[in-house]
N, CA, C and O atoms as a printed pandas DataFrame, in Angstrom:
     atom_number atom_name residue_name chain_id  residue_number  x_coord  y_coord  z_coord
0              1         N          UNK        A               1   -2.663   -2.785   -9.494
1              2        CA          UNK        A               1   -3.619   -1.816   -9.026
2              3         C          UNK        A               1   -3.991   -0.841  -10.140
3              4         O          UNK        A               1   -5.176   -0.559  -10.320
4              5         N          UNK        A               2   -3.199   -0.410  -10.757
5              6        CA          UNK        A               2   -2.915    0.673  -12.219
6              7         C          UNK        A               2   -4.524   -0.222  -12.983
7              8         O          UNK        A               2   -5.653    0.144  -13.307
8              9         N          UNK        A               3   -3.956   -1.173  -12.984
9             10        CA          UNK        A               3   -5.376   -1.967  -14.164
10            11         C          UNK        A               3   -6.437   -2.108  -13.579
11            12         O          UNK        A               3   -7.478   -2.072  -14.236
12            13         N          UNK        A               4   -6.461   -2.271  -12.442
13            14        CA          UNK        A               4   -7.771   -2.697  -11.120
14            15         C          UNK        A               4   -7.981   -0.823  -11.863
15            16         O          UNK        A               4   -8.114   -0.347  -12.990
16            17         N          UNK        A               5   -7.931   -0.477  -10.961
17            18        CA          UNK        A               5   -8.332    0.954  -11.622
18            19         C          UNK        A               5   -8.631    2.116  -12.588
19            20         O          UNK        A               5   -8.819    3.329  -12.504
20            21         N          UNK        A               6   -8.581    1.051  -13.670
21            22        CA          UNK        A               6   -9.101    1.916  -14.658
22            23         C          UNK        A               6   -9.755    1.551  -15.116
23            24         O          UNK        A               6   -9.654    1.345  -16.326
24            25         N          UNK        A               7  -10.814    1.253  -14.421
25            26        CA          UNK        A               7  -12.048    0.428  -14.877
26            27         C          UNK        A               7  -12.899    1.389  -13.888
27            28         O          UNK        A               7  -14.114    1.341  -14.078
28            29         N          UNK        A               8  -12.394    2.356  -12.739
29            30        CA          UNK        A               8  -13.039    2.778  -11.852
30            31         C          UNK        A               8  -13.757    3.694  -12.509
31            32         O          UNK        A               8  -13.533    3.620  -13.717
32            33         N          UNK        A               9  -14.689    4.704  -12.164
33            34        CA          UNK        A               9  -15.276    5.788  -13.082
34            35         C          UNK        A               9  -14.605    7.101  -13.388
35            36         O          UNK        A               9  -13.794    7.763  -12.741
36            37         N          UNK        A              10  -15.078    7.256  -14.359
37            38        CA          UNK        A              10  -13.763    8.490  -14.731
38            39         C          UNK        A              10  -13.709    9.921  -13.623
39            40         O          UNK        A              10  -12.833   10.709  -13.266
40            41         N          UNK        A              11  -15.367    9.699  -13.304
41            42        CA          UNK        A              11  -15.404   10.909  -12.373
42            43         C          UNK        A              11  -14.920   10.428  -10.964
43            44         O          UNK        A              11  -15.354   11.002   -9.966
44            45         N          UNK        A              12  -14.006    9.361  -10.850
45            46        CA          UNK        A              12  -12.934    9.358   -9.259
46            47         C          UNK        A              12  -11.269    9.508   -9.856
47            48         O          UNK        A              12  -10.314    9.464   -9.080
48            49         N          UNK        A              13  -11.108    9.696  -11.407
49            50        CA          UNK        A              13   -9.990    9.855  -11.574
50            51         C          UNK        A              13   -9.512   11.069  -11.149
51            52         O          UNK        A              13   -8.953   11.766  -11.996
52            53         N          UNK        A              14   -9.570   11.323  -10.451
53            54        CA          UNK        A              14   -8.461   13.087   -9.693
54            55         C          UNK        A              14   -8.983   12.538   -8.172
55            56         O          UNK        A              14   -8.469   13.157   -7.240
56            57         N          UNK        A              15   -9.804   11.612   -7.843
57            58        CA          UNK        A              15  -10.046   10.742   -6.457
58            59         C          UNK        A              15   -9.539    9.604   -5.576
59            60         O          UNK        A              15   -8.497    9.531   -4.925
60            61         N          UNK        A              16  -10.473    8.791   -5.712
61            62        CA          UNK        A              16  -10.111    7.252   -5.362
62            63         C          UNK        A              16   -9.034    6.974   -6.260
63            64         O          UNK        A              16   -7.928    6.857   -5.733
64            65         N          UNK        A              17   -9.118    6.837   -7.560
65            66        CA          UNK        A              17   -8.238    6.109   -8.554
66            67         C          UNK        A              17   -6.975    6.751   -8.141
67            68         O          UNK        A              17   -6.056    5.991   -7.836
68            69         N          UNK        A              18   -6.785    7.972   -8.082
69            70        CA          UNK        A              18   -5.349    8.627   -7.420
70            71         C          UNK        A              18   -4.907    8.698   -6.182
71            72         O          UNK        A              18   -3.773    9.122   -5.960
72            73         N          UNK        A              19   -5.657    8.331   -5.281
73            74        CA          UNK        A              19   -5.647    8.177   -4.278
74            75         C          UNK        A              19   -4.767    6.572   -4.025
75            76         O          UNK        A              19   -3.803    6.443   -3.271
76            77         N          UNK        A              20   -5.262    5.684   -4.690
77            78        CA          UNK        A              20   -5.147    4.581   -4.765
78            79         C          UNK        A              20   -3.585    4.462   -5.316
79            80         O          UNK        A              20   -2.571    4.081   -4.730
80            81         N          UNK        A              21   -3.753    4.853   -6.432
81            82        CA          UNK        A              21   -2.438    4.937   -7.237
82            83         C          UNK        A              21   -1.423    4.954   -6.674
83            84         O          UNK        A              21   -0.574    4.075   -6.829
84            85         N          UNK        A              22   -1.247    6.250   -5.672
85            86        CA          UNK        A              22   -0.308    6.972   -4.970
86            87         C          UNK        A              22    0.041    6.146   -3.975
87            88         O          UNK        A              22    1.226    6.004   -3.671
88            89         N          UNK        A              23   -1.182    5.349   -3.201
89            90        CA          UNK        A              23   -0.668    4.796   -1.998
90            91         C          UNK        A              23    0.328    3.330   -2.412
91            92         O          UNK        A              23    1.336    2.909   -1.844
92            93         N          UNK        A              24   -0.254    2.901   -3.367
93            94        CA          UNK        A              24    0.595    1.508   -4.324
94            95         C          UNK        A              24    2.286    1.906   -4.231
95            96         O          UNK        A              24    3.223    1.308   -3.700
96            97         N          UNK        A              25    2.222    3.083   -4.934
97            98        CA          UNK        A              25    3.855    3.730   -5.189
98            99         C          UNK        A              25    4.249    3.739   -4.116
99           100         O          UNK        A              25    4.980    2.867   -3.646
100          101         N          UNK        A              26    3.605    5.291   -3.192
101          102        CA          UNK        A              26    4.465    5.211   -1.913
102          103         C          UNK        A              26    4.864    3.683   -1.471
103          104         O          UNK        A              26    6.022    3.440   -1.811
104          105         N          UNK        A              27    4.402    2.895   -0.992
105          106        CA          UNK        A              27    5.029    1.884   -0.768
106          107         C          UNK        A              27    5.950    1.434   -0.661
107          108         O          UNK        A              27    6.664    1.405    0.341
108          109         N          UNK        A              28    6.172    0.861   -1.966
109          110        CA          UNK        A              28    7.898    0.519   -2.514
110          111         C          UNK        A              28    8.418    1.756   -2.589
111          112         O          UNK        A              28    9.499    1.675   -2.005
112          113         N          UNK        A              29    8.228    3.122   -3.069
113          114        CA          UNK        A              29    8.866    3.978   -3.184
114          115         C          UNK        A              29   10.432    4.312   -1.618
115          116         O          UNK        A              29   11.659    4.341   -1.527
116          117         N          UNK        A              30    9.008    4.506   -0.622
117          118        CA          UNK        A              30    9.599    4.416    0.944
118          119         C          UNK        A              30   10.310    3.697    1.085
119          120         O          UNK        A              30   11.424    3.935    1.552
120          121         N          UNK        A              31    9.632    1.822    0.487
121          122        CA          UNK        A              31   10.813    0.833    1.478
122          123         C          UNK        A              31   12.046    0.944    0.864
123          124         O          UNK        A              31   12.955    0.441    1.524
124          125         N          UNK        A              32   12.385    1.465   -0.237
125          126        CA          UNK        A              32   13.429    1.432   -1.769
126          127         C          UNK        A              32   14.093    3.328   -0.992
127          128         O          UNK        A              32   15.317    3.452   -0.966
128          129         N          UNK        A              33   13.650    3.964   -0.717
129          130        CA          UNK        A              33   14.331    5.476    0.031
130          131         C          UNK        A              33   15.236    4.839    0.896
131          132         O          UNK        A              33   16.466    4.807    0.857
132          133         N          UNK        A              34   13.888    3.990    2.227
133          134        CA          UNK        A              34   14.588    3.774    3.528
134          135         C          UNK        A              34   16.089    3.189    3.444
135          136         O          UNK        A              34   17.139    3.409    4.048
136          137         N          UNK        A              35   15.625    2.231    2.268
137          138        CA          UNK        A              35   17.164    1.253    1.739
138          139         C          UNK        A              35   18.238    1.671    1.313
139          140         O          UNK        A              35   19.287    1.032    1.250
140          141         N          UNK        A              36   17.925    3.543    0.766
141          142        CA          UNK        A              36   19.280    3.820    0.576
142          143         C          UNK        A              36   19.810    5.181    1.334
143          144         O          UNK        A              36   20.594    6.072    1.009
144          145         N          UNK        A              37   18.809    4.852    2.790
145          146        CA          UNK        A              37   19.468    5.915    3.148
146          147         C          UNK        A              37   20.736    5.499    4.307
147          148         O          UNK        A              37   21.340    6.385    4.912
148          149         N          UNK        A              38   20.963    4.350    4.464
149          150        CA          UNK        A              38   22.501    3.899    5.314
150          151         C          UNK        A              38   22.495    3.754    6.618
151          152         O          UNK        A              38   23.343    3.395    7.435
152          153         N          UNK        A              39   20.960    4.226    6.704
153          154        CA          UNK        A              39   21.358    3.907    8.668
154          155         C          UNK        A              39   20.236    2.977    9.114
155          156         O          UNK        A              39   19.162    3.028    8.514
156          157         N          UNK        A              40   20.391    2.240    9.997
157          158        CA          UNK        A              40   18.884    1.207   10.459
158          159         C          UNK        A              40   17.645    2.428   10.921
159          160         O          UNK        A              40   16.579    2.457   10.307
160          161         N          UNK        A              41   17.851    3.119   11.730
161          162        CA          UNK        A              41   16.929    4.009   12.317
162          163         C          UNK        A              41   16.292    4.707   11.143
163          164         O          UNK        A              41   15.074    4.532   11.156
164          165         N          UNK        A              42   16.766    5.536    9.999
165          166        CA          UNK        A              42   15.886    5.931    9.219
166          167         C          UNK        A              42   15.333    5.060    7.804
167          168         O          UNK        A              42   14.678    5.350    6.804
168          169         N          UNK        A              43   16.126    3.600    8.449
169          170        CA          UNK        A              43   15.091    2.718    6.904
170          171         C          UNK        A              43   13.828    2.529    8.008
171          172         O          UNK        A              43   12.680    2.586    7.567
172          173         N          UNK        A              44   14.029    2.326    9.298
173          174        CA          UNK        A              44   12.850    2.076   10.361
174          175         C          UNK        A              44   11.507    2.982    9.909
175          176         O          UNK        A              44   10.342    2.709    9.620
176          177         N          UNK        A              45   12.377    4.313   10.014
177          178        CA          UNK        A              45   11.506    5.308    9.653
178          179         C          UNK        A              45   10.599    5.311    8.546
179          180         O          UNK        A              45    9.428    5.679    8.643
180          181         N          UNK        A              46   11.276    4.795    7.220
181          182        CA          UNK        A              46   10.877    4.736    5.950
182          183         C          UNK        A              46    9.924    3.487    5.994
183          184         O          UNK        A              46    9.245    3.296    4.985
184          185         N          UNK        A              47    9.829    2.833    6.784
185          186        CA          UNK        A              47    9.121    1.259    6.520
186          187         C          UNK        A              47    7.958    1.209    7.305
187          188         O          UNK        A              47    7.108    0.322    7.224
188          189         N          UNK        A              48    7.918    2.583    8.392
189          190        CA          UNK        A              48    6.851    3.187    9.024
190          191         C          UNK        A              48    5.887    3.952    8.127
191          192         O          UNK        A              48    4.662    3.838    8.095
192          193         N          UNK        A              49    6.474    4.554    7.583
193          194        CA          UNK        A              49    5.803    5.131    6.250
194          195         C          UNK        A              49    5.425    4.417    5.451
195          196         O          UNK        A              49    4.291    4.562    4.995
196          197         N          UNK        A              50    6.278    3.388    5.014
197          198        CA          UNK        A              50    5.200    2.459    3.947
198          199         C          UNK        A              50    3.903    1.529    4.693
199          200         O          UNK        A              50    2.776    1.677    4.219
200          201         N          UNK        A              51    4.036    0.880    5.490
201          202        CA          UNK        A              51    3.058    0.403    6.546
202          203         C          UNK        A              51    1.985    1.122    6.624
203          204         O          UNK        A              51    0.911    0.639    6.266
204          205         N          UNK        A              52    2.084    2.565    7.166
205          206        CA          UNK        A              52    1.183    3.708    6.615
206          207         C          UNK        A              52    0.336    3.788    5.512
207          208         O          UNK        A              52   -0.881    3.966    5.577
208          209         N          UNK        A              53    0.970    3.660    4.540
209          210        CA          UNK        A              53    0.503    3.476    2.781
210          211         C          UNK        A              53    0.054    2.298    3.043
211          212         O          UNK        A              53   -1.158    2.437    2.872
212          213         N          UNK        A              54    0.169    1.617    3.236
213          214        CA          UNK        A              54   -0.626   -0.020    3.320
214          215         C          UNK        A              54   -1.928   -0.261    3.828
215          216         O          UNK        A              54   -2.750   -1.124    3.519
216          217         N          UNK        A              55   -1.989    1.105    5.071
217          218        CA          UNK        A              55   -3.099    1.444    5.730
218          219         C          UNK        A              55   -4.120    2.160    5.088
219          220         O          UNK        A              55   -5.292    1.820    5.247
220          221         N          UNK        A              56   -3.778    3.214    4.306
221          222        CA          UNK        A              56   -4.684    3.750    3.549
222          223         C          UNK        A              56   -4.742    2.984    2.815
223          224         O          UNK        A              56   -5.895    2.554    2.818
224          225         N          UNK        A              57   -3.980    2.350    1.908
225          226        CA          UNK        A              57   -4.711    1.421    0.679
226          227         C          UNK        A              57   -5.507    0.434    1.081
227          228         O          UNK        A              57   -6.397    0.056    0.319
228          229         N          UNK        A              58   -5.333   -0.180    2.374
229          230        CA          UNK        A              58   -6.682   -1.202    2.818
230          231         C          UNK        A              58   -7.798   -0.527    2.961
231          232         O          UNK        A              58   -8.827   -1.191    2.833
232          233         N          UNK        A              59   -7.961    1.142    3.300
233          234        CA          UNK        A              59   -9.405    1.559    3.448
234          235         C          UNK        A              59  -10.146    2.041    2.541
235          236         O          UNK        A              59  -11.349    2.303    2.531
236          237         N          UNK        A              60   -8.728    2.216    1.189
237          238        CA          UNK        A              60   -9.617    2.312   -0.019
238          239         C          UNK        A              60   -9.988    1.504   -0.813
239          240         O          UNK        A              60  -10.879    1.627   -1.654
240          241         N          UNK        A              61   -9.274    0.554   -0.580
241          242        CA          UNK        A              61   -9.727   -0.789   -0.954
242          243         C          UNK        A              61  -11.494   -1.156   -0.999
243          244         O          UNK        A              61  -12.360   -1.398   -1.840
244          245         N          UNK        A              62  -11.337   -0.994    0.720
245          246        CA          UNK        A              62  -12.721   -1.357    1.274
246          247         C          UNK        A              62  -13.643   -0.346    0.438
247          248         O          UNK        A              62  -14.508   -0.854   -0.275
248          249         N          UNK        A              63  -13.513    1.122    0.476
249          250        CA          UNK        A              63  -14.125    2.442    0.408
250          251         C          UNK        A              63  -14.292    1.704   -1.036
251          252         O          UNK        A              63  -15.412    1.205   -0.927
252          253         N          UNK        A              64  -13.845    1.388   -2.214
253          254        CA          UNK        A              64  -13.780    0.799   -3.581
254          255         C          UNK        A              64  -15.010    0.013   -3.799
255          256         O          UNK        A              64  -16.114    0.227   -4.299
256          257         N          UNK        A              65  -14.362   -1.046   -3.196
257          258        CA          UNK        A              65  -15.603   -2.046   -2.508
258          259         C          UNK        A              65  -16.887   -1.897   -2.547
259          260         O          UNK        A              65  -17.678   -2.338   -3.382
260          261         N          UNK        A              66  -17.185   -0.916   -1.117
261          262        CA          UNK        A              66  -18.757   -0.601   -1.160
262          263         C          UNK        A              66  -18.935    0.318   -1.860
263          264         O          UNK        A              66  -19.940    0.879   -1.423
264          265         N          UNK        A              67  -18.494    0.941   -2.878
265          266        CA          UNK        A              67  -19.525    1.574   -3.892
266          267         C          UNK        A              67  -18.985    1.317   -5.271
267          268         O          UNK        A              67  -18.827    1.978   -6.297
268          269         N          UNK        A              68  -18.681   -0.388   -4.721
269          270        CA          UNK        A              68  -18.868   -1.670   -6.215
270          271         C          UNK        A              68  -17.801   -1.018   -7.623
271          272         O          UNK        A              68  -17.886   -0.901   -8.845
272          273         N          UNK        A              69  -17.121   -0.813   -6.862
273          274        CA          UNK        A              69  -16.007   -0.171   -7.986
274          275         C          UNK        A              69  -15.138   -1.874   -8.113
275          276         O          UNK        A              69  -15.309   -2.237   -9.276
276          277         N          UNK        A              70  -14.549   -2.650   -7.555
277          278        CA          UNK        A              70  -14.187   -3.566   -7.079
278          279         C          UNK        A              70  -15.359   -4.478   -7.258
279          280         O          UNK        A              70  -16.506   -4.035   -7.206
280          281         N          UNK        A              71  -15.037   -6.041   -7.519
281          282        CA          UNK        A              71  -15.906   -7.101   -7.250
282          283         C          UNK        A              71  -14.982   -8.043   -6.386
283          284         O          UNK        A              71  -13.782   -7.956   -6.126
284          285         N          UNK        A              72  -15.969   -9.005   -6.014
285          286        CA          UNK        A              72  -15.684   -9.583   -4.497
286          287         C          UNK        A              72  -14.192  -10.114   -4.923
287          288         O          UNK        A              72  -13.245  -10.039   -4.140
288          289         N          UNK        A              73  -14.084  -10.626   -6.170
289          290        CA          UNK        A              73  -12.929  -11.440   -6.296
290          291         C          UNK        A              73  -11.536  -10.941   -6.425
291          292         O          UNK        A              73  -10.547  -11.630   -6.173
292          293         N          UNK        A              74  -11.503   -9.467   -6.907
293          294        CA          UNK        A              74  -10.656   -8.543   -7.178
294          295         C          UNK        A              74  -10.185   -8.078   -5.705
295          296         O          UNK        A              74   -9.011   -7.839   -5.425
296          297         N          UNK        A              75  -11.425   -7.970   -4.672
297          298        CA          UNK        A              75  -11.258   -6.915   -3.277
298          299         C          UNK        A              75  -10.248   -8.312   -2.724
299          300         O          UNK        A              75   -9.129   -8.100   -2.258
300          301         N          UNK        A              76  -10.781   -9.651   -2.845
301          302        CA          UNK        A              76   -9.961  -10.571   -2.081
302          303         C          UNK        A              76   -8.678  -10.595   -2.612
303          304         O          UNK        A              76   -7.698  -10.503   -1.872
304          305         N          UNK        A              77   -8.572  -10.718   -3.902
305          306        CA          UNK        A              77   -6.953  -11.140   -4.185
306          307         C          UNK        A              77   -6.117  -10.040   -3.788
307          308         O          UNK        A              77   -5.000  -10.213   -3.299
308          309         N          UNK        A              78   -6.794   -8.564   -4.050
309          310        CA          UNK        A              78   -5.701   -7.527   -3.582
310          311         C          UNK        A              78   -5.597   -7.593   -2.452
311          312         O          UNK        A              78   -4.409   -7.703   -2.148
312          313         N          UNK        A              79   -6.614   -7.581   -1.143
313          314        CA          UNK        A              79   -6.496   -7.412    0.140
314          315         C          UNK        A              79   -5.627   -9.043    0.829
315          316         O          UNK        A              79   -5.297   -9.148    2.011
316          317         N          UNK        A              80   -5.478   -9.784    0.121
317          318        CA          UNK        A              80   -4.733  -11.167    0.345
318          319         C          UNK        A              80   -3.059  -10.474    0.111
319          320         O          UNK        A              80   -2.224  -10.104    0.935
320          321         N          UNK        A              81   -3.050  -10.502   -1.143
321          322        CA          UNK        A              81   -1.840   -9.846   -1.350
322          323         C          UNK        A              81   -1.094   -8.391   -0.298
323          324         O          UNK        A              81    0.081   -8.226    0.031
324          325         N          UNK        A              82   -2.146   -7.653   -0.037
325          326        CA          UNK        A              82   -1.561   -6.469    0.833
326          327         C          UNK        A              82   -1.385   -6.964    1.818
327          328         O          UNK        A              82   -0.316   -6.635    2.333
328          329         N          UNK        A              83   -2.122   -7.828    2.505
329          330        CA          UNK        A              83   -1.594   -8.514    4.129
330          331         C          UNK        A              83   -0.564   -9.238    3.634
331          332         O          UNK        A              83    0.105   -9.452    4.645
332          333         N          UNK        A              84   -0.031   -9.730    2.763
333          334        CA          UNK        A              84    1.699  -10.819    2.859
334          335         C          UNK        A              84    2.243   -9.471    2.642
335          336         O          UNK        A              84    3.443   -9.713    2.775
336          337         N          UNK        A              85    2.143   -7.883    2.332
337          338        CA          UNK        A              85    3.397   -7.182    1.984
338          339         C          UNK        A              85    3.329   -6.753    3.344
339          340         O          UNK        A              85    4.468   -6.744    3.810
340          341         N          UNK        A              86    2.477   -6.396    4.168
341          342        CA          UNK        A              86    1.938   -5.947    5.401
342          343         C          UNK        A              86    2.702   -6.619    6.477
343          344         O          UNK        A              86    3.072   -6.135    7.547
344          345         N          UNK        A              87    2.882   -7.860    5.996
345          346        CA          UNK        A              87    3.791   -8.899    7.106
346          347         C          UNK        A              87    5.027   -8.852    6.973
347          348         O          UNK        A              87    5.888   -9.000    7.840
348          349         N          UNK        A              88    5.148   -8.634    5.829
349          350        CA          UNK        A              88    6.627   -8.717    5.415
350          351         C          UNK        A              88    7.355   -7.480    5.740
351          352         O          UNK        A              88    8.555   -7.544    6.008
352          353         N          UNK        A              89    6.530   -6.017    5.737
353          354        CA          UNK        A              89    7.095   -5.285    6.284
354          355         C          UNK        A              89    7.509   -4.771    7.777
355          356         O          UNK        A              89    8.304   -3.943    8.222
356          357         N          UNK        A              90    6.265   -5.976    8.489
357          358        CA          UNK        A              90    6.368   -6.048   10.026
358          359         C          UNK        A              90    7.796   -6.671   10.205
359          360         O          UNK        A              90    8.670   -6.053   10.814
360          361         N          UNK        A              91    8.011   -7.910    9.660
361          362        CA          UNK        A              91    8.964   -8.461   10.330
362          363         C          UNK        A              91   10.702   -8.054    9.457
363          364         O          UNK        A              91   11.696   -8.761    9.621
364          365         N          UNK        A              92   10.677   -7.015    8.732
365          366        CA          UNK        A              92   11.873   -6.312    7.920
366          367         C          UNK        A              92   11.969   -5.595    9.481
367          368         O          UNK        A              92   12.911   -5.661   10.270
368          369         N          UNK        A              93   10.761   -4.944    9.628
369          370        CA          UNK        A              93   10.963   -3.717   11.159
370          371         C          UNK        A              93   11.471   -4.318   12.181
371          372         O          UNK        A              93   12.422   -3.881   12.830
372          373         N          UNK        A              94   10.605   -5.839   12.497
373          374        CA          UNK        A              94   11.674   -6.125   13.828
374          375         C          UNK        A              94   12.929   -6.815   13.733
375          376         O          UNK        A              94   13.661   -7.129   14.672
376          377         N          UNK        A              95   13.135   -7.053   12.299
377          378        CA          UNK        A              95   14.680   -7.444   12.419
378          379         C          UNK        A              95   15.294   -6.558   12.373
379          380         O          UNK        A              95   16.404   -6.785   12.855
380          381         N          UNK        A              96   15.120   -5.106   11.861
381          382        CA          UNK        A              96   16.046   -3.970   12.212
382          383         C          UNK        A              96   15.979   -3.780   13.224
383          384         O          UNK        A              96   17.066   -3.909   13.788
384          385         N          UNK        A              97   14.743   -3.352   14.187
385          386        CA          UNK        A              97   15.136   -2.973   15.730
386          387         C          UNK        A              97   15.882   -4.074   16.872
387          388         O          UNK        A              97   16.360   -3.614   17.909
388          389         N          UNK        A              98   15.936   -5.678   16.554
389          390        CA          UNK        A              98   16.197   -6.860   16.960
390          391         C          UNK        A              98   18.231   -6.177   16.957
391          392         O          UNK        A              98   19.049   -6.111   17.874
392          393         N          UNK        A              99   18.312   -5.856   15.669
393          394        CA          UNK        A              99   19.947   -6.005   15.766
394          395         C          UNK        A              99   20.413   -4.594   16.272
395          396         O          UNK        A              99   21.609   -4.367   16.454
């Protein structure tokens, strides 16, 4: 995403481009917290939060998109890629609430 984005215009760098940035990190940041905080209920918590981040980064994705910051081939491979982390974090959640 770091490289997808710096190609964006300089006048969205304190914007979109950080916007973007941030939501990439949070991500792993959360699921990598939730993991060390020792209890199922607050990695739950933490993986709610990244899911979250997943959410905003799909709408900036899109938001990228239509004002052609992004080309078609770039919007697909990232938005391909965010739905397998998207899934993967669904089903981390119901195997914690499952046990």
């Amino acid at each position: 995403m770091y490289k997808k984005t710096e190609k964006f215009p300089k006048a969205e760098k304190y914007g979109l481009t950080s916007q973007m940035r941030r939501s990439v990190v949070s991500i792993s940041s959360n699921i990598a917290e939730g993991a060390g905080r020792g209890s199922r209920k607050e990695f739950n918590q933490f993986l709610s939060i990244s899911t979250g981040s997943c959410c905003e980064l799909e709408t900036q994705l899109t938001i990228s998109q239509n004002l052609s910051f992004l080309n078609g081939a770039d919007y697909d491979h990232i938005k391909e890629k965010l739905i397998e982390i998207q899934k993967m974090l669904y089903a981390l959640k119901r195997s914690l609430e499952v046990k």
